[in-house]
N, C-alpha and C positions, 0 to 999 in steps of 0.2 A: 217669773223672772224677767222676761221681757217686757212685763207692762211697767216693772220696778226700774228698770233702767230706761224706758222711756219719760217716768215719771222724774227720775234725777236729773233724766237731762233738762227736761222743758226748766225742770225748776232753777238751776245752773244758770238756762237761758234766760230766766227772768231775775234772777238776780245779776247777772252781768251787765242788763240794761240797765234795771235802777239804778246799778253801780255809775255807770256812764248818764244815764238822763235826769236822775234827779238834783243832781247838783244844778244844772243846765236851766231846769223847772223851778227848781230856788233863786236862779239866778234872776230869771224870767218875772217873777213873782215881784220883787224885791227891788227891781226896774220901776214898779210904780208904787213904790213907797213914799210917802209924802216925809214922814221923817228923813233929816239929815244926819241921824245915825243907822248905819244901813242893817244891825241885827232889831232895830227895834222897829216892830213898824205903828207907822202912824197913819195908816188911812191911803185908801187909794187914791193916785194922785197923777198927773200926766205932768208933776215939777221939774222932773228932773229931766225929761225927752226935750221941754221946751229950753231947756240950761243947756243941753247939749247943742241943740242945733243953733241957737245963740252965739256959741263957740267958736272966731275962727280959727281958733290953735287946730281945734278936730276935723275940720275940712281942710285947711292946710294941709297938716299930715296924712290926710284918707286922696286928697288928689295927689300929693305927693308918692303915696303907695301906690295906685292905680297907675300913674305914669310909668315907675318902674318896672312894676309887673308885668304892666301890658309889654315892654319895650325890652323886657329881659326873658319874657317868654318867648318871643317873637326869633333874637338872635340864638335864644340857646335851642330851640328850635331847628334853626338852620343847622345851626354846626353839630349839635347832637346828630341828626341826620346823616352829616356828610360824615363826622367820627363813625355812626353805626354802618353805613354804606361803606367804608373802608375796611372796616375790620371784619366785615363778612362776604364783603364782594371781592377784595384787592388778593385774597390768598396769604400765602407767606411771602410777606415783602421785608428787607431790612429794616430796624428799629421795630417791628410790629408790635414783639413782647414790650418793648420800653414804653411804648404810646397807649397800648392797651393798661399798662399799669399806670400810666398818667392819666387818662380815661378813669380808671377806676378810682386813683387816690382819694377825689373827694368825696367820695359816698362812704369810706371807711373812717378819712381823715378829722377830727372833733371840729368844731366849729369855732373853736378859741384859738387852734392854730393855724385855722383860717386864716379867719378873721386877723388876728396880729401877723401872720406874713406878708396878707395884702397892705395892711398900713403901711408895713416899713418900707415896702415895695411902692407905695405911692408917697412916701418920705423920701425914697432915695432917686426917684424919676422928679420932683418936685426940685431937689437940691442939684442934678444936673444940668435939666432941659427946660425946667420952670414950669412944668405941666407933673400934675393937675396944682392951678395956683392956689384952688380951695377943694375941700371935700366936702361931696355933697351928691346931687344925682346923677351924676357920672360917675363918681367911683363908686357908689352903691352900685349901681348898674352894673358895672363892668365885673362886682364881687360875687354879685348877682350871680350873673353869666358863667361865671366861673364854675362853680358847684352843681348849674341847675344844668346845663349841659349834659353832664355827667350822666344823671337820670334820664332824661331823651335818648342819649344815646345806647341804656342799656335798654330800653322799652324798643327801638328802633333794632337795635344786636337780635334777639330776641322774637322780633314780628320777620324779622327778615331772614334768621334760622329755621322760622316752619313753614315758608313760605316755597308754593312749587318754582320751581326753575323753569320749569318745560313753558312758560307760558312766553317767557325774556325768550328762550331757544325759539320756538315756533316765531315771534318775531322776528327774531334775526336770519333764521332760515328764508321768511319770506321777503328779505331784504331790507331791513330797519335796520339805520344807525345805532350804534350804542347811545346817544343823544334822543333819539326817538324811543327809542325801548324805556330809556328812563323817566321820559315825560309821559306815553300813554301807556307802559302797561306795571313799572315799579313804584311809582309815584303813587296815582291812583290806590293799587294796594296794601301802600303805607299809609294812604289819610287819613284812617281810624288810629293807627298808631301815633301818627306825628299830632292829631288831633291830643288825644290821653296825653303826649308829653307835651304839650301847651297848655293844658290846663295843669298838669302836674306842676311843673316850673312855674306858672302863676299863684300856685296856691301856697309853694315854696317861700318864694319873691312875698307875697303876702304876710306870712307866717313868720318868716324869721326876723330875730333880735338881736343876735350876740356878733352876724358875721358887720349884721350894714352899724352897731355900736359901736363898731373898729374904723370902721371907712365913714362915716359921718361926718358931718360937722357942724359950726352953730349953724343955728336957725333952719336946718336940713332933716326933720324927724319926721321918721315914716310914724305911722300906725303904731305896730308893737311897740316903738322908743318911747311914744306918749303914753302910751295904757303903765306899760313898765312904770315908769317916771313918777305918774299922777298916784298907783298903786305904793310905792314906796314910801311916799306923805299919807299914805292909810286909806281905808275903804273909803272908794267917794259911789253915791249914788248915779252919778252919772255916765259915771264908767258901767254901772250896770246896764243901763238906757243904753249904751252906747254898745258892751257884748249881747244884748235882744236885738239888736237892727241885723248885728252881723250873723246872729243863729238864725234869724227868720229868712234872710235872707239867702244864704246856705240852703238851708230849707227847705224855699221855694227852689230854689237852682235843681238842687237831687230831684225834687217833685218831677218839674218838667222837665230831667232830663230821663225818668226811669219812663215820665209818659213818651217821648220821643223814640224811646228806644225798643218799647214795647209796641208801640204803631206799629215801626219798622218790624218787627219780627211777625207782626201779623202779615204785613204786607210778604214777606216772603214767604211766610205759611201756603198765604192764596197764591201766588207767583209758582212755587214748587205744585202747588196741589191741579192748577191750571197747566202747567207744564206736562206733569201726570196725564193728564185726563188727553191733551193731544195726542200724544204716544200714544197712548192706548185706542184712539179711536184711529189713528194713521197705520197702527200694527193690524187693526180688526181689518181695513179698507186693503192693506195690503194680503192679508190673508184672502178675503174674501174676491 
């Protein structure tokens, strides 16, 4: 009975992959098809990688995404932070309940009503102050921000509910500011969390299409608005070329970062297991 249920799982397990990677490996495939119809193929072919990077509508839009990304990870970052540091360090303060539900609205809120509140909201700032006079990477940015916060600050909520207290107290005992406490000993043990929500919010910032379709404008298109766009006029092969760059390189990212991370667990392995080994000979010396 249990080899049967171990048998159903693994099998589960590999048809949820092909589910997920063979499309990915079709895609990959069909990236160097020399045909310009992209179910038929015509011969292996590097046409269509040399068409894309020929392009500069596709590096436009790909510096265009990287600028925001980087620049909307950065601030939601901060304020995620300072949102999650309030709502788990400040106690019960007035408005709490209201701010934590404003905190949360946009992780439940759909992305269409987003997206169309912040238009109308930089249509109705536009029509009294003359700001923003065009939409474009600023108000993406700031749409950006809006949403990806949200997530920082629940990964930040979160890292700083299991997190011991006694170590801020032992600080403070020994005479550190709350300003010092925050810099060496809360900070530090958030920077794996604040880390995770920067790349989170960039991959966010990256990915999305329907909030920055709202706050756009001409000549202003990320990544997703072009792929979308060129997709709609029908299968182009270079759109293929163009999602292989972005899988491989993905790819590589998870690669070194599972290496990175698995160094580090060694190195604390030896750290702990050297730690061990002093005790143990300081407890023999002291027995002895």
């Amino acid at each position: 009975m249990k080899k049967q249920r171990s048998t159903f799982m693994f099998s589960m397990l590999c048809f949820g992959l092909a589910f997920l990677y063979i499309p990915m490996v079709l895609l990959i495939v069909y990236s160097f098809n020399h045909s310009k119809i992209v179910p038929i193929w015509g011969g292996f072919s590097f046409r269509w990688y040399k068409v894309l990077f020929e392009s500069p509508e596709v590096w436009q839009a790909l510096l265009l995404s990287l600028k925001i990304a980087v620049v909307n990870a950065t601030f939601a970052t901060l304020m995620g932070t300072l949102a999650g540091l309030a709502l788990v360090r400040f106690g019960r303060f007035r408005g709490r309940t209201l701010f934590s539900g404003m905190i949360s609205a946009p992780l439940v809120m759909p992305e269409v009503i987003t997206g169309l509140s912040l238009l109308l909201l930089f249509i109705t700032l536009s029509q009294f102050i003359g700001w923003p006079s065009e939409r474009g990477f600023t108000t993406i940015t700031i749409a950006h921000i809006t949403f990806s916060m949200a997530y920082v600050a629940v990964i930040i909520q979160s890292r700083l509910t299991g997190m011991d207290e006694s170590l801020e107290e032992a600080a403070q005992d020994l005479g550190a500011k709350p300003l010092r406490v925050l810099t060496d000993i809360t900070l530090p043990i958030l920077a794996p969390g604040m880390l995770a929500g920067w790349l989170l919010a960039f991959t966010l910032s990256l990915d999305d299409l329907v909030i920055a379709s709202f706050v756009t404008g001409p000549g202003s298109n990320t990544l997703p608005i072009l792929i979308y766009s060129r997709i709609r006029l029908g299968l182009r092969p270079d759109i293929n070329a163009l999602a292989t760059i972005i899988i491989v390189t993905v790819a590589i990212g998870v690669i070194l970062a599972g290496y990175i991370m698995w160094r580090q667990e060694k190195q604390r392995q030896r750290d702990q297991q050297m730690a061990a080994a002093d005790k143990l000979d300081f407890d023999t010396e002291t027995t002895a």
